[in-house]
C-alpha positions as CSV (number, residue, x, y, z in Angstrom):
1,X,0.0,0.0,0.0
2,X,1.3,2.7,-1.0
3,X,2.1,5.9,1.6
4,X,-1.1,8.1,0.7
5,X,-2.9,5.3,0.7
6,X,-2.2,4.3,4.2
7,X,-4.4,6.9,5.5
8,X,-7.6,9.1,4.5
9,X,-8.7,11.1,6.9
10,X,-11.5,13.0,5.5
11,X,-13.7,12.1,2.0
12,X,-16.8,13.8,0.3
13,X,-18.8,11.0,-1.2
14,X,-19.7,12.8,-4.5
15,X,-15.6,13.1,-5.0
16,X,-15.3,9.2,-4.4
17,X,-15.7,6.4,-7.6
18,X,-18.3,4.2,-6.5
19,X,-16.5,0.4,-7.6
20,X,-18.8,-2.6,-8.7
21,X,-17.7,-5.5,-5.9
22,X,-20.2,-7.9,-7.4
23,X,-23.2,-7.6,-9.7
24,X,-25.5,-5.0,-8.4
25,X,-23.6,-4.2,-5.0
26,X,-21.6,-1.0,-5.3
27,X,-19.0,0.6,-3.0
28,X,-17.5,4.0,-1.8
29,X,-14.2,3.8,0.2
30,X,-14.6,6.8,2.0
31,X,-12.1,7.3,5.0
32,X,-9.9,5.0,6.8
33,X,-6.5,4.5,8.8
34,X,-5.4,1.2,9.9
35,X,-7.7,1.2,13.2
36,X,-10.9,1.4,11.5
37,X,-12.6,2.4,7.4
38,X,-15.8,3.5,6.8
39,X,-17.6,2.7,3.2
40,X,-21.3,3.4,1.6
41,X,-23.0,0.9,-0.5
42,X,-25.6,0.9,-2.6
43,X,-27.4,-2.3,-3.0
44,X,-29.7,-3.5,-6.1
45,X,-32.8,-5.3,-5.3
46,X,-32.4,-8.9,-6.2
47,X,-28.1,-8.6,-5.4
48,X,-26.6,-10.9,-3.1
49,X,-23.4,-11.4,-1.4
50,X,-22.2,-14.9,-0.5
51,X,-21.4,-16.3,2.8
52,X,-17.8,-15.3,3.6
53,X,-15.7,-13.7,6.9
54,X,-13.2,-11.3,7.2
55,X,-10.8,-10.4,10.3
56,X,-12.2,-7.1,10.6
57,X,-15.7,-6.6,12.6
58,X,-18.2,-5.1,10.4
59,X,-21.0,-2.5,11.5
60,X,-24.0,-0.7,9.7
61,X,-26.4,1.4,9.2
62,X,-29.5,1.1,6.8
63,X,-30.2,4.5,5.2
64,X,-33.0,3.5,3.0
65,X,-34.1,0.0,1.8
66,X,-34.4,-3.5,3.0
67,X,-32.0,-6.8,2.8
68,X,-31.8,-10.1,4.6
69,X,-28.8,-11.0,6.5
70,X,-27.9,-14.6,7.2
71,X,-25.6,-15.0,10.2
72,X,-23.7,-17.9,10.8
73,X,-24.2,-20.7,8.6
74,X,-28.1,-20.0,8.0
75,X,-28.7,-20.6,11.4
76,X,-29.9,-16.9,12.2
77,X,-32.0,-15.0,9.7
78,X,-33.0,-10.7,9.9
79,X,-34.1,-8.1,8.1
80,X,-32.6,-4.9,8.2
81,X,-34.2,-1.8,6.7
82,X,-33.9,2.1,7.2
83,X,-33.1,2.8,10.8
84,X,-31.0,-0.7,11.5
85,X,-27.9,-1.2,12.7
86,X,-25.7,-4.3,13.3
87,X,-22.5,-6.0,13.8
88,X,-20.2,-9.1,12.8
89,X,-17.8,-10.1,14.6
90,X,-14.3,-10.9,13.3
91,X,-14.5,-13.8,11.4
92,X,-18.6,-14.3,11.8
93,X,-19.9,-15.8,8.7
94,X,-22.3,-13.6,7.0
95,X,-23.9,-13.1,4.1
96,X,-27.3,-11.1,2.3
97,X,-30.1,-11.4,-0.1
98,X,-30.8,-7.8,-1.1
99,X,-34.9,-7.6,-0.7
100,X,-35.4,-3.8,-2.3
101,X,-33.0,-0.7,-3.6
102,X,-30.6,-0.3,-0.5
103,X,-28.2,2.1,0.9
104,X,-26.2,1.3,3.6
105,X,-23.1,3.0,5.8
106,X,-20.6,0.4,7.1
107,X,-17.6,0.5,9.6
108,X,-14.5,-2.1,9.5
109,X,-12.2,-2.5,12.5
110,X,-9.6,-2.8,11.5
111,X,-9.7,-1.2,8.1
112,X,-10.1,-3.7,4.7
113,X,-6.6,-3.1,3.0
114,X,-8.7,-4.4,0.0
115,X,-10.9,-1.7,0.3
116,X,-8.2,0.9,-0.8
């Protein structure tokens, strides 16, 4: 990683390039350091993202919208829509089935290197 990219401390989401992760689920890196990165996604209805972990814990918010979130390996099952917030734990399995047009903030601690 290169040195400015070790570190962004302040971002204005129109000024950020929104990147294509998988079909239909798009992301804005907008600030991080190594503690902790904070992204915005925007989610199209009928997207979903596979079960998979990560070492950094993962919160959110929902801003508008609706998704399913699988927890574990299909053992626990939510919605989340406008005005939820959650939390994985390092290494939880997660993964969700995107139920309507979503926006959502998210936190990683520590920050996604991937996410750069």
């Amino acid at each position: 990683m290169t040195e400015e990219k070790k570190r962004i401390e302040r971002m204005d989401m129109k000024n950020v390039e929104a990147r294509e992760v998988l079909p239909g689920i798009c992301r804005k890196t907008l600030s991080w350091n190594k503690e902790a990165m904070t992204c915005h996604f925007l989610l199209s209805k009928g997207a979903s993202i596979p079960l998979h972990h990560h070492p950094a814990v993962q919160s959110g918010y929902v801003l508008r919208g609706r998704v399913r979130f699988q927890r574990g390996d299909g053992n626990e099952v939510f919605i989340a829509e406008a005005g939820t917030s959650y939390v994985f734990d390092s290494e939880e399995k997660h993964a969700v089935d995107v139920l309507e047009e979503t926006e959502i903030i998210e936190f990683f601690t520590p920050m996604r290197p991937e996410y750069c």
